[in-house]
PyMOL Python script that loads the backbone (N, CA, C, O; Angstrom):
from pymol import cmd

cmd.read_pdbstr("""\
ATOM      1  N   UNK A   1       0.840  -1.185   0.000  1.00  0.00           N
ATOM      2  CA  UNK A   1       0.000   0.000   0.000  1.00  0.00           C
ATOM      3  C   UNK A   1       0.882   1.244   0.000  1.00  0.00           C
ATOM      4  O   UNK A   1       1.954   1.329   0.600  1.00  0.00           O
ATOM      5  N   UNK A   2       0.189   2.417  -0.904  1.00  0.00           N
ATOM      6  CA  UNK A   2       1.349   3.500  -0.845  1.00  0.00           C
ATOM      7  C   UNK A   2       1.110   4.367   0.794  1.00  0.00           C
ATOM      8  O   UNK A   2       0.130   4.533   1.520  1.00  0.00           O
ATOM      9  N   UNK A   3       2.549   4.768   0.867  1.00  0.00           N
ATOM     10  CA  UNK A   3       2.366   5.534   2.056  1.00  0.00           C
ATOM     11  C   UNK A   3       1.928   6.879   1.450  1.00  0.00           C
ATOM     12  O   UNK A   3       2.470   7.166   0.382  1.00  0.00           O
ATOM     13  N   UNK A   4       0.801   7.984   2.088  1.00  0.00           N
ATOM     14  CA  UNK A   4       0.141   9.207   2.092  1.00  0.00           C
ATOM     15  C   UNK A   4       0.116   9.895   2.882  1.00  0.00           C
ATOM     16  O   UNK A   4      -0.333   9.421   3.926  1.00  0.00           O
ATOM     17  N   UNK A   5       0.467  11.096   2.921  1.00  0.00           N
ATOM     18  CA  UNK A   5       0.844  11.921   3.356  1.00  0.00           C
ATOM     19  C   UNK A   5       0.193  13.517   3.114  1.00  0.00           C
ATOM     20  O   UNK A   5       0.641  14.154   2.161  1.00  0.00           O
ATOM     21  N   UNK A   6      -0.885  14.157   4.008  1.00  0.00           N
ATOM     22  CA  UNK A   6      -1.430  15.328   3.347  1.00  0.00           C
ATOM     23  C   UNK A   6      -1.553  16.226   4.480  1.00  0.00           C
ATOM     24  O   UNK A   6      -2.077  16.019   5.575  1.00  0.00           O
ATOM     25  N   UNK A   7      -0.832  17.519   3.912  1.00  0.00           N
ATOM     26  CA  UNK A   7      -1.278  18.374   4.676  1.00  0.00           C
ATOM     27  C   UNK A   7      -2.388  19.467   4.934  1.00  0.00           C
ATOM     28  O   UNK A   7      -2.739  20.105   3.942  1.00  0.00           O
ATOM     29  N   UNK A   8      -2.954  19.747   6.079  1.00  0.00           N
ATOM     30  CA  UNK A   8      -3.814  20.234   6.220  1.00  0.00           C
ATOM     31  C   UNK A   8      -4.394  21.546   7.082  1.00  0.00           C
ATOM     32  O   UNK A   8      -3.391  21.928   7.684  1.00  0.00           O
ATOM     33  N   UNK A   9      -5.029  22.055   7.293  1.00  0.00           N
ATOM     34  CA  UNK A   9      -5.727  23.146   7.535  1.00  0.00           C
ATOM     35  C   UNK A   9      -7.409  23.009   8.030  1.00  0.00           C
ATOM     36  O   UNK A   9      -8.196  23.030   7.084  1.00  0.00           O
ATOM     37  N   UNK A  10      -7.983  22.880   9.328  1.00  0.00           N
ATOM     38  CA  UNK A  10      -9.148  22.892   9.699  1.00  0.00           C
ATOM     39  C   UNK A  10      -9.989  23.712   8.968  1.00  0.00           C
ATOM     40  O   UNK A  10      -9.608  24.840   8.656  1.00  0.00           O
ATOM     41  N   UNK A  11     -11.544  23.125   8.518  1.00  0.00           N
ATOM     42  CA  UNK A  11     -12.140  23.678   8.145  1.00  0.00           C
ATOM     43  C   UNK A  11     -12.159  24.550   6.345  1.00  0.00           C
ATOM     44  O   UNK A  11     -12.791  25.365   5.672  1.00  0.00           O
ATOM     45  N   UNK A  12     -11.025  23.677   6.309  1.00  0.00           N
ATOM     46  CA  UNK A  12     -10.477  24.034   4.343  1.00  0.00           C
ATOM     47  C   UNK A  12     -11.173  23.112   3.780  1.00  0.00           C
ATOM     48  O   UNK A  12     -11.167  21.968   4.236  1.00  0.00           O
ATOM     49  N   UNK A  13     -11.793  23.408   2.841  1.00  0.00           N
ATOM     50  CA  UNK A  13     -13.187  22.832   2.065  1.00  0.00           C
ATOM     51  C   UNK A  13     -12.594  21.628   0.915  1.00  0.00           C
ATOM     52  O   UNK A  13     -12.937  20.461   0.731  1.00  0.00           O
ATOM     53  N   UNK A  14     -11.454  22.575   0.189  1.00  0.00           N
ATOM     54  CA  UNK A  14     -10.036  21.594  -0.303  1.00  0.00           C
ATOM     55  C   UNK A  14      -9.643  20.300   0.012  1.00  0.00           C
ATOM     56  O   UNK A  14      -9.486  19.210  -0.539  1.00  0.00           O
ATOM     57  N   UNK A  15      -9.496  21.060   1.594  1.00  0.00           N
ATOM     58  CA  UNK A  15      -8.810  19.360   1.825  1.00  0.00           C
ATOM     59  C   UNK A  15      -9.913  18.354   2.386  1.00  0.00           C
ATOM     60  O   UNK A  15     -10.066  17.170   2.082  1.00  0.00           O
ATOM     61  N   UNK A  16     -10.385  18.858   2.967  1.00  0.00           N
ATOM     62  CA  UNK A  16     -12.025  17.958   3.080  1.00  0.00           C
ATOM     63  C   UNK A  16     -12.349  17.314   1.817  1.00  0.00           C
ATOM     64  O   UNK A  16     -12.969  16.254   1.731  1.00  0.00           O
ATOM     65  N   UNK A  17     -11.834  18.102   0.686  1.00  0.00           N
ATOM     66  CA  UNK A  17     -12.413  16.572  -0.507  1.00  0.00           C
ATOM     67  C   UNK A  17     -11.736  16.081  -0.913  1.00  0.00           C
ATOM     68  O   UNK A  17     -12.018  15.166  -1.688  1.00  0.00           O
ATOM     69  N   UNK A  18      -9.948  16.544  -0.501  1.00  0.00           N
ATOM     70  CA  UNK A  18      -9.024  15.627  -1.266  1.00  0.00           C
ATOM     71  C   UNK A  18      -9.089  14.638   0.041  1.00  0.00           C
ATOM     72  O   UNK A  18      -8.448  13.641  -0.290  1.00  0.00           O
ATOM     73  N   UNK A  19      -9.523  14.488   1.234  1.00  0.00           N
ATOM     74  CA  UNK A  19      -9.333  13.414   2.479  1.00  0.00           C
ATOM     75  C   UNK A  19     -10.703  12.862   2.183  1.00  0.00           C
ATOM     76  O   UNK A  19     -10.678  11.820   2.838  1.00  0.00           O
ATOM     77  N   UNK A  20     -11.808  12.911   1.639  1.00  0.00           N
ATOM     78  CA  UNK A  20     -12.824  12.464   1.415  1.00  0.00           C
ATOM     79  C   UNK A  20     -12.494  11.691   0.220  1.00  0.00           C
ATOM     80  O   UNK A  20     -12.611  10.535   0.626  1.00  0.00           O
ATOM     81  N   UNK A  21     -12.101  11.623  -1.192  1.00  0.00           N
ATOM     82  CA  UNK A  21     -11.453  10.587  -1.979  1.00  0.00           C
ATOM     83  C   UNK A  21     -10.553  10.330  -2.012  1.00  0.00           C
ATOM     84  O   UNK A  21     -10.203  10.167  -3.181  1.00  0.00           O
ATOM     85  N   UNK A  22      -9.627  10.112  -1.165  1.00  0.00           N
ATOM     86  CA  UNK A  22      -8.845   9.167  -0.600  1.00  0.00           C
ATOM     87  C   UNK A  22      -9.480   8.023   0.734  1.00  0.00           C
ATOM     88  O   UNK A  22      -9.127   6.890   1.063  1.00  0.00           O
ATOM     89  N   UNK A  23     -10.451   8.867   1.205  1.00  0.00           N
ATOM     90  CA  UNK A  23     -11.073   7.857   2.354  1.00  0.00           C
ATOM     91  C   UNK A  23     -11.813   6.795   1.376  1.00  0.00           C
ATOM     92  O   UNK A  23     -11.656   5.590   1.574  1.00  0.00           O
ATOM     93  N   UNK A  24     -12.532   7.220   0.434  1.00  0.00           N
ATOM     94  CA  UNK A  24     -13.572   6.993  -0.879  1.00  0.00           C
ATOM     95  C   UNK A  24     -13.056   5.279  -1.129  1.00  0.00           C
ATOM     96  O   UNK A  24     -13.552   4.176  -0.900  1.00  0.00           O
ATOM     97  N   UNK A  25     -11.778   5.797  -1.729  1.00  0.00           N
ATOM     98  CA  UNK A  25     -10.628   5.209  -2.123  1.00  0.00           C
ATOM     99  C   UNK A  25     -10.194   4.020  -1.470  1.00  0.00           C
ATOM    100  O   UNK A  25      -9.688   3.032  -2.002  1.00  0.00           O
ATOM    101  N   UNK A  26     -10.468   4.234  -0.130  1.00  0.00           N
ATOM    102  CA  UNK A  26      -9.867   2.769   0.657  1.00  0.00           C
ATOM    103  C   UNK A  26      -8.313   3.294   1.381  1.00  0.00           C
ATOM    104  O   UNK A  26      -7.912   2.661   2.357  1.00  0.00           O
ATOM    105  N   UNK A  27      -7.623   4.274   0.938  1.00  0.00           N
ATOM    106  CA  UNK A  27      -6.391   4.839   1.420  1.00  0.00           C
ATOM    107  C   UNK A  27      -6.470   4.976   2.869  1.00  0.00           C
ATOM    108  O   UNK A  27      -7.569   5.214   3.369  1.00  0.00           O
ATOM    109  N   UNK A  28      -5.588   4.872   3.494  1.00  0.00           N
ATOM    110  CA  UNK A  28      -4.720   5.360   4.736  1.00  0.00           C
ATOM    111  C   UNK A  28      -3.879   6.248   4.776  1.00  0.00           C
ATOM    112  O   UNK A  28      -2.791   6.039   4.239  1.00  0.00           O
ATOM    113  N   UNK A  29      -4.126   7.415   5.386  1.00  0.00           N
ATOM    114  CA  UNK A  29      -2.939   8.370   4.858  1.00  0.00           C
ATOM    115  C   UNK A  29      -2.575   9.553   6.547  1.00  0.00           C
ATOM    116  O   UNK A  29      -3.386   9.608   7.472  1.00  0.00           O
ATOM    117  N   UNK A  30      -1.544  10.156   6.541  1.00  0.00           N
ATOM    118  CA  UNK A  30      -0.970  10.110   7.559  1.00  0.00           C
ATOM    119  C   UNK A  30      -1.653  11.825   7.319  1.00  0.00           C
ATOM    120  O   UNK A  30      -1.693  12.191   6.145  1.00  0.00           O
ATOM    121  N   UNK A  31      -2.191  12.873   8.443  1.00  0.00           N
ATOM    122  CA  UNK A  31      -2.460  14.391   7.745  1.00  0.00           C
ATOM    123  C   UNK A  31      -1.631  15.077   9.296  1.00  0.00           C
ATOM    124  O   UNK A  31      -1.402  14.901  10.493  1.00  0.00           O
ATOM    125  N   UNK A  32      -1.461  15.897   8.185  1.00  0.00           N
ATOM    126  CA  UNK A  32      -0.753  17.191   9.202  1.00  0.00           C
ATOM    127  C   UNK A  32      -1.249  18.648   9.132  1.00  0.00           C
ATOM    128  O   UNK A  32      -1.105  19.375   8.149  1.00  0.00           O
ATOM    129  N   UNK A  33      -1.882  19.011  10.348  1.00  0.00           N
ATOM    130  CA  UNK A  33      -2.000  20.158  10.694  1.00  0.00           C
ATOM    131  C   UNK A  33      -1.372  21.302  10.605  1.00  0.00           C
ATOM    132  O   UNK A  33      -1.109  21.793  11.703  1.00  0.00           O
ATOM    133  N   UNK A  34      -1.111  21.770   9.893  1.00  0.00           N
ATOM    134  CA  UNK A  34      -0.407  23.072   9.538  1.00  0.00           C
ATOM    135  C   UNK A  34      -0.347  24.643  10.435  1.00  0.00           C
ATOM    136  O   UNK A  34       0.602  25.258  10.923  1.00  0.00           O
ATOM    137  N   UNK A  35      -1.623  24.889  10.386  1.00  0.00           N
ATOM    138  CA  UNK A  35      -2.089  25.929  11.160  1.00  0.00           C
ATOM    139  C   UNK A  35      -1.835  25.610  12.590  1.00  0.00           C
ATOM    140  O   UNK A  35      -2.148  26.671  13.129  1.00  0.00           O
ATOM    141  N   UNK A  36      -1.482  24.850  13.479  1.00  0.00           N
ATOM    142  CA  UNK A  36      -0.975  24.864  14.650  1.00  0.00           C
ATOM    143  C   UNK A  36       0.126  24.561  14.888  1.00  0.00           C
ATOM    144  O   UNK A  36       0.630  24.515  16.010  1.00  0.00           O
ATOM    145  N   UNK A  37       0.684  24.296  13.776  1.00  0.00           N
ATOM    146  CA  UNK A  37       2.114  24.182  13.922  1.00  0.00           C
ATOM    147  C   UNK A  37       3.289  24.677  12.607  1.00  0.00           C
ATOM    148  O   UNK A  37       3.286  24.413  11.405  1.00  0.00           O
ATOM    149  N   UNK A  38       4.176  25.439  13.398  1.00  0.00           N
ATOM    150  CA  UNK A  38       4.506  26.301  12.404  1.00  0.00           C
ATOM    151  C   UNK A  38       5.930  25.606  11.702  1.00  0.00           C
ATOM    152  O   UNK A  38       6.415  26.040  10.657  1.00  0.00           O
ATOM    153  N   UNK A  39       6.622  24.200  12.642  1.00  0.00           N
ATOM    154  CA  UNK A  39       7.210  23.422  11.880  1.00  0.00           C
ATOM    155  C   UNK A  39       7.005  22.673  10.411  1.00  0.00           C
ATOM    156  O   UNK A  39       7.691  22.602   9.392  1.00  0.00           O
ATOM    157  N   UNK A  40       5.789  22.182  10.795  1.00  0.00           N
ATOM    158  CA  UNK A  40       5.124  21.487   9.518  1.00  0.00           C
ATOM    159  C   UNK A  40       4.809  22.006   8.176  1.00  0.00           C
ATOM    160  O   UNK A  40       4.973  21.486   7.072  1.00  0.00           O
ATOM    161  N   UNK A  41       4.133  23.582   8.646  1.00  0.00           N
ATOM    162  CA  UNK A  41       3.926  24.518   7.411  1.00  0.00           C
ATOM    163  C   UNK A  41       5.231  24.747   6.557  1.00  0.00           C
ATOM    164  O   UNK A  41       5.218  24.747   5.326  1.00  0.00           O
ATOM    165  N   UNK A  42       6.582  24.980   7.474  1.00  0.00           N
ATOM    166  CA  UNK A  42       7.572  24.768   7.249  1.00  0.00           C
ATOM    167  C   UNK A  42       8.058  23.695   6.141  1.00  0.00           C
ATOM    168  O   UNK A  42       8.607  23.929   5.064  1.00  0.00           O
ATOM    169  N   UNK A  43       7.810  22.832   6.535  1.00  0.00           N
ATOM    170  CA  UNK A  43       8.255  21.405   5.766  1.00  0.00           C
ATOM    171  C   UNK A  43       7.380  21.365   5.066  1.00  0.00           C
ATOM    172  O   UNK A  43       7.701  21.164   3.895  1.00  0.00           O
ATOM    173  N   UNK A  44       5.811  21.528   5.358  1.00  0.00           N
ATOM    174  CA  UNK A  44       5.546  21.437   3.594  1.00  0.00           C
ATOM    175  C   UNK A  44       5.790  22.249   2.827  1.00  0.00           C
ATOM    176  O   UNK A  44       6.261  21.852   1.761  1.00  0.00           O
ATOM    177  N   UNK A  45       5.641  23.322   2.964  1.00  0.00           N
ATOM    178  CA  UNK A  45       5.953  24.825   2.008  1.00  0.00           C
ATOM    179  C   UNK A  45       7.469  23.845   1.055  1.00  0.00           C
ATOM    180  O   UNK A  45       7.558  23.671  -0.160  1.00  0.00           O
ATOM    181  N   UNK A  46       8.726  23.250   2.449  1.00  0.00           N
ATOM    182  CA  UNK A  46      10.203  23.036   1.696  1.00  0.00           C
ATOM    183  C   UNK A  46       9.801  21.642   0.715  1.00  0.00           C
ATOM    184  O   UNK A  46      10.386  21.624  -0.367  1.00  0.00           O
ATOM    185  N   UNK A  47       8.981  20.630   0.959  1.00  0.00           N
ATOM    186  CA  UNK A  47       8.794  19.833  -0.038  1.00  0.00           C
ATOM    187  C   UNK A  47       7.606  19.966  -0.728  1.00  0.00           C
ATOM    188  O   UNK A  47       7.133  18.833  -0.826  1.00  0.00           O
ATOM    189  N   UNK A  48       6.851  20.814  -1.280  1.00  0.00           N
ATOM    190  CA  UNK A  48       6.056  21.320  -2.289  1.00  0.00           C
ATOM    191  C   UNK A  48       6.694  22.494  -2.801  1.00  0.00           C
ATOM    192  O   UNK A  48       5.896  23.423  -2.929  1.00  0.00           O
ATOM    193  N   UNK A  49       8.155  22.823  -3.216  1.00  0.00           N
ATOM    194  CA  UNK A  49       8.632  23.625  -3.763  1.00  0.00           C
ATOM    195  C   UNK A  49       8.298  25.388  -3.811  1.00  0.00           C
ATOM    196  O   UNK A  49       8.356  26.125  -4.795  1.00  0.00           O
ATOM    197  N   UNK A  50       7.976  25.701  -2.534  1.00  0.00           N
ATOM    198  CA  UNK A  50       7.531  26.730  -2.218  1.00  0.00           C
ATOM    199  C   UNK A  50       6.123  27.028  -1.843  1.00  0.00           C
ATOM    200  O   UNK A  50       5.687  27.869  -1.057  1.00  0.00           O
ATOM    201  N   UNK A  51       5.360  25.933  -2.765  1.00  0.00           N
ATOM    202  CA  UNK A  51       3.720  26.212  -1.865  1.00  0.00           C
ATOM    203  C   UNK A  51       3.298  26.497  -0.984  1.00  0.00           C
ATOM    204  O   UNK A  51       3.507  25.700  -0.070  1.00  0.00           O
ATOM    205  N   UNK A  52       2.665  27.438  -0.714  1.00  0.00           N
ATOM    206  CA  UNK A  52       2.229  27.446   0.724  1.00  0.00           C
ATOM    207  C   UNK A  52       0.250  26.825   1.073  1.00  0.00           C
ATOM    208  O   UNK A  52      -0.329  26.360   2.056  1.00  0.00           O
ATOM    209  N   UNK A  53      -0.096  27.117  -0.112  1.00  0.00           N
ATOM    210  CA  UNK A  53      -1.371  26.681   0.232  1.00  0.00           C
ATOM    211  C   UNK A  53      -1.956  24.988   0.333  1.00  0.00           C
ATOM    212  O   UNK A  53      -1.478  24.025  -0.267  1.00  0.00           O
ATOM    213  N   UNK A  54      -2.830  24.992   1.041  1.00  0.00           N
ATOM    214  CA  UNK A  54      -3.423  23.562   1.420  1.00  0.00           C
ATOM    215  C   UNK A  54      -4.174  23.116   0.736  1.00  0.00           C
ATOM    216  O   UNK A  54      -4.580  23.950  -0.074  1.00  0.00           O
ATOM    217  N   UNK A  55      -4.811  21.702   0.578  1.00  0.00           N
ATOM    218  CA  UNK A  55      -3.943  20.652   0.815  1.00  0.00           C
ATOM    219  C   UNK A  55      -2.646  20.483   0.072  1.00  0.00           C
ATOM    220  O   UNK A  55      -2.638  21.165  -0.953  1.00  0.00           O
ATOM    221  N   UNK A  56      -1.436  19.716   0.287  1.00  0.00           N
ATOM    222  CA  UNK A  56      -0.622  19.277  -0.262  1.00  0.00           C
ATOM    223  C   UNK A  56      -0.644  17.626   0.018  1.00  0.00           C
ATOM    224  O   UNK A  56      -0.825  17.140   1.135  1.00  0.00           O
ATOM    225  N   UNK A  57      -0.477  17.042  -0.913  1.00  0.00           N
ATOM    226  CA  UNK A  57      -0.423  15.633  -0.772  1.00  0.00           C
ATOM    227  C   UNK A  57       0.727  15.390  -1.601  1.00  0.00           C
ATOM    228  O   UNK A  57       1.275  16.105  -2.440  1.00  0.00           O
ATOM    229  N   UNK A  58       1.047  13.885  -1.065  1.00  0.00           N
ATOM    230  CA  UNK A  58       2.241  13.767  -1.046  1.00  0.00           C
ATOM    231  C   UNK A  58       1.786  11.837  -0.737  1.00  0.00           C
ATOM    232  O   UNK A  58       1.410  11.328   0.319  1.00  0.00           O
ATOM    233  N   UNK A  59       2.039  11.091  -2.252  1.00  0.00           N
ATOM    234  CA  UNK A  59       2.171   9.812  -2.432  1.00  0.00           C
ATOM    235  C   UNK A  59       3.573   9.174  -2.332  1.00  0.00           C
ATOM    236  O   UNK A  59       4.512   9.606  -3.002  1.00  0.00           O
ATOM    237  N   UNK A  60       3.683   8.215  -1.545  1.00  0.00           N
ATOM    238  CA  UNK A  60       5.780   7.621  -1.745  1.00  0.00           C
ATOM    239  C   UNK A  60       6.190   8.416  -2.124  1.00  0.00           C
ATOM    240  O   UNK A  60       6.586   8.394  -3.289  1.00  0.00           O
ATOM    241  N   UNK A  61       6.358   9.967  -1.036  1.00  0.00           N
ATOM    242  CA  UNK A  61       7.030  10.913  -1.075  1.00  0.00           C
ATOM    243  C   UNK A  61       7.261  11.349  -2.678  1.00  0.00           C
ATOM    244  O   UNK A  61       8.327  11.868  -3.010  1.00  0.00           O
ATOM    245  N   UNK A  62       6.081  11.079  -3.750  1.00  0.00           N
ATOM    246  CA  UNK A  62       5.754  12.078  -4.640  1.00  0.00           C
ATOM    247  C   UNK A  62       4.979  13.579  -4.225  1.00  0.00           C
ATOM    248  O   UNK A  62       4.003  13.651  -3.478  1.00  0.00           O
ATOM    249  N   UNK A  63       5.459  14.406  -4.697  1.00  0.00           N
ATOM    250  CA  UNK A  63       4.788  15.481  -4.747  1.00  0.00           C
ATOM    251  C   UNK A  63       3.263  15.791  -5.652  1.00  0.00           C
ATOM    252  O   UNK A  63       3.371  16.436  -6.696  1.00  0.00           O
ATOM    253  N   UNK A  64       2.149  15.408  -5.301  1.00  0.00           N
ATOM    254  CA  UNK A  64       0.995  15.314  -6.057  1.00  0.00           C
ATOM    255  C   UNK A  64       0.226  16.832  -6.509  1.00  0.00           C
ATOM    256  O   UNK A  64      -0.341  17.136  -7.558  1.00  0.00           O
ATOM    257  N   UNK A  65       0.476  17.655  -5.204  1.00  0.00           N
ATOM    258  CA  UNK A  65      -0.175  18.789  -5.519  1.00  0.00           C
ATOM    259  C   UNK A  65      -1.393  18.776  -4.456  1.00  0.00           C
ATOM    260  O   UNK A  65      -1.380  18.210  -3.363  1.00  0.00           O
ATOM    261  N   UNK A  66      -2.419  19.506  -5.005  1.00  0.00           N
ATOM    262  CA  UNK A  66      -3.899  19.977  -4.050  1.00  0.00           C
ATOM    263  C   UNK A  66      -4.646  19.356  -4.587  1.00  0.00           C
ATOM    264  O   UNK A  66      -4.166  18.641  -5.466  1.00  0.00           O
ATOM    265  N   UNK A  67      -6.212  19.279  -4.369  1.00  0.00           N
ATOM    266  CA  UNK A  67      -6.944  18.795  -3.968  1.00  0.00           C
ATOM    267  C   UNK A  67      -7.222  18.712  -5.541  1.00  0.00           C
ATOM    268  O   UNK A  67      -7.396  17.540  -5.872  1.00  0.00           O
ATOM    269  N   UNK A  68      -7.319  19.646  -6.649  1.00  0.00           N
ATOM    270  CA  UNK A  68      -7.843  19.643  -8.034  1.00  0.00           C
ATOM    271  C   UNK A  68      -6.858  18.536  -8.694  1.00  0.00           C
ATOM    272  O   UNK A  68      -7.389  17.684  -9.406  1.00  0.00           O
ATOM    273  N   UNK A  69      -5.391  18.494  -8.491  1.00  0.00           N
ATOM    274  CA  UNK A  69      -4.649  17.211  -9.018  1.00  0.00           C
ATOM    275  C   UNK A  69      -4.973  16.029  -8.661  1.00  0.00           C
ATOM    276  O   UNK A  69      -4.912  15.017  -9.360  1.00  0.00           O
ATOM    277  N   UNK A  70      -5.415  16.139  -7.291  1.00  0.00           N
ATOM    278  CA  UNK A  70      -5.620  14.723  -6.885  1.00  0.00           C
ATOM    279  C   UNK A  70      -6.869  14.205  -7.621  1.00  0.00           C
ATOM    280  O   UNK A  70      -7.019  13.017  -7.908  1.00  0.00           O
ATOM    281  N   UNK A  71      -7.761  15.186  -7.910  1.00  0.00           N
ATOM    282  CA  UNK A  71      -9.214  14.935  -8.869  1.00  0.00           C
ATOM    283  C   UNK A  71      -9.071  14.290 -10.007  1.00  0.00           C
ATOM    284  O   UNK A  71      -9.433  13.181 -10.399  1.00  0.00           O
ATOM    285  N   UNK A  72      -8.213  15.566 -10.688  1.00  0.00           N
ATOM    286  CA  UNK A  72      -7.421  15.053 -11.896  1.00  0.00           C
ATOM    287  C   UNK A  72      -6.595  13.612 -12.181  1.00  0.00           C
ATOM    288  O   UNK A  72      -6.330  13.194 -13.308  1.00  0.00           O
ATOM    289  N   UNK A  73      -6.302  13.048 -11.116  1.00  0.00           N
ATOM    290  CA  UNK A  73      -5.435  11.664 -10.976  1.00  0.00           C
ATOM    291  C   UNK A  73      -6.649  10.817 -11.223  1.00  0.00           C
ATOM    292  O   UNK A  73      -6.939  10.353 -12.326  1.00  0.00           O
ATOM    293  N   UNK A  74      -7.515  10.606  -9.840  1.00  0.00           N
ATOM    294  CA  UNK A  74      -8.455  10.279  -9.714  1.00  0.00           C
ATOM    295  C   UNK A  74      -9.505   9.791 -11.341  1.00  0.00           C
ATOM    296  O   UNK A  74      -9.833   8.668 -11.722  1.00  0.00           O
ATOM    297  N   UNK A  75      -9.713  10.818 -11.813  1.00  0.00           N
ATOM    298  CA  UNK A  75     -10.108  11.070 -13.641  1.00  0.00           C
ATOM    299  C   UNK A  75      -9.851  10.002 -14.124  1.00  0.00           C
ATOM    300  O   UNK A  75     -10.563   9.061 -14.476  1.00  0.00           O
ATOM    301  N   UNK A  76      -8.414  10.236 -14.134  1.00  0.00           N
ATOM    302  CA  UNK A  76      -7.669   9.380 -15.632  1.00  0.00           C
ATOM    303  C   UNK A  76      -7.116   8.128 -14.792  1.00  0.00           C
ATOM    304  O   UNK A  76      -6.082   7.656 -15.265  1.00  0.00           O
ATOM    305  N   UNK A  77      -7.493   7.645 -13.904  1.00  0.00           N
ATOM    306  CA  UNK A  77      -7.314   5.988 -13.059  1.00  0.00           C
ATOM    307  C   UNK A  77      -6.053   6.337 -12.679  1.00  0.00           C
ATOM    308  O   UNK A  77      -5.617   5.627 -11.773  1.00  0.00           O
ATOM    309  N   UNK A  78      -4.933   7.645 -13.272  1.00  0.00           N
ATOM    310  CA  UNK A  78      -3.171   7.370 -12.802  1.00  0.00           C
ATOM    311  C   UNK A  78      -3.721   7.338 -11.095  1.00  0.00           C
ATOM    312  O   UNK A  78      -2.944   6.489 -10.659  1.00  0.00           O
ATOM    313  N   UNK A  79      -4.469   7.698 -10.066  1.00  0.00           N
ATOM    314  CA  UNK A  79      -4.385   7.716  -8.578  1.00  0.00           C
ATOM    315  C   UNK A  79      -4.568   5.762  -7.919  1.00  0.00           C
ATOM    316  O   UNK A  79      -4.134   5.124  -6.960  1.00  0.00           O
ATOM    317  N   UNK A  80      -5.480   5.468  -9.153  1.00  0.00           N
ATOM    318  CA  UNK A  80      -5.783   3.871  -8.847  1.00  0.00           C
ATOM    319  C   UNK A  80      -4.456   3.347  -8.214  1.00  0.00           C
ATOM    320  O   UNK A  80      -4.135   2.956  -7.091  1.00  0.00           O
ATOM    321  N   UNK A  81      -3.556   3.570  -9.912  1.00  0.00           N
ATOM    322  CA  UNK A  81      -2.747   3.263 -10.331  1.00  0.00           C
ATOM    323  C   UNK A  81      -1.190   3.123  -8.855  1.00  0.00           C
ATOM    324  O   UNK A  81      -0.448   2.172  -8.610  1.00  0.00           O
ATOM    325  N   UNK A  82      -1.269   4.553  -8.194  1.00  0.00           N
ATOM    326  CA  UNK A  82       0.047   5.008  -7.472  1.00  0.00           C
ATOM    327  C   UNK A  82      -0.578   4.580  -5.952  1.00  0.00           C
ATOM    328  O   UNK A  82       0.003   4.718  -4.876  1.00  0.00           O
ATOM    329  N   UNK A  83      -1.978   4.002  -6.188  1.00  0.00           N
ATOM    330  CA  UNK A  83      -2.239   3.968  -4.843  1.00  0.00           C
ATOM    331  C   UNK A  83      -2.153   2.620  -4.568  1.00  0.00           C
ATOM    332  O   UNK A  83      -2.542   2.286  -3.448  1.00  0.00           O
ATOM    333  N   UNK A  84      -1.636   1.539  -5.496  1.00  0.00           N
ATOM    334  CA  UNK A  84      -2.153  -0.051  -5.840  1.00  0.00           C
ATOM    335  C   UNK A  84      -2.749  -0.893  -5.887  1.00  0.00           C
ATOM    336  O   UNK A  84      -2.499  -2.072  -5.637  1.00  0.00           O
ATOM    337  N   UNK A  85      -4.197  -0.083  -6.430  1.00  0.00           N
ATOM    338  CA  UNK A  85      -5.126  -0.658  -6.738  1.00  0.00           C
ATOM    339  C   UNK A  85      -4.581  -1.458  -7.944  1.00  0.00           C
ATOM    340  O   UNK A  85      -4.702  -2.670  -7.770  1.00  0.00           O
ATOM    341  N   UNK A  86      -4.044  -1.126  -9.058  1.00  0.00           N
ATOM    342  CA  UNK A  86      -4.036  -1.576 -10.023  1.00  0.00           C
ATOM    343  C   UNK A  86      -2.522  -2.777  -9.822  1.00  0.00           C
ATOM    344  O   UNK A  86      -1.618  -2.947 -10.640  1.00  0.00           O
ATOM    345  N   UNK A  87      -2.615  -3.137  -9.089  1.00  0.00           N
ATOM    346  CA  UNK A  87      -1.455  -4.276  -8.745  1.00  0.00           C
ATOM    347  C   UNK A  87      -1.859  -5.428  -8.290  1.00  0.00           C
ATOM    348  O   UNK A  87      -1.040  -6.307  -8.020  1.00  0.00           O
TER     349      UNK A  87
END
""", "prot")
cmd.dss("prot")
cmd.show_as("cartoon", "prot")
cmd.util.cbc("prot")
cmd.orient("prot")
């Protein structure tokens, strides 16, 4: 199973649907609070290449993007695919 990784922000409508199809999905995924902690915002901002906005997800330490990529994955089966369904 891939390891997942998303960061997050209470009450962000975003990440509520990128953690809603991934729950959808059958995934397990690890989320981090951002807004209470100013380490994490830190580290994601440094591994999403400057991003600062939420969600960021993050498949076997791929960089996926927000909540509209993960849709976009989702679309075209590539999320099936990285999540191993298709294995």
């Amino acid at each position: 199973m891939a390891e997942i990784e998303i960061y997050t922000t209470p009450f962000c409508g975003f990440c509520y649907r990128a953690k809603k199809l991934l729950a959808d999905k059958g995934a397990v995924f690890t989320e981090y609070d951002v807004m209470m902690s100013a380490a994490k915002r830190k580290e994601m901002r440094e591994r999403a290449g400057g991003d600062n906005k939420v969600p960021q997800i993050f498949i076997d330490d791929r960089h996926i993007g927000g909540s509209d990529k993960l849709d976009a994955l989702a679309g075209s089966g590539e999320l099936d695919r990285l999540l191993g369904a298709g294995a």
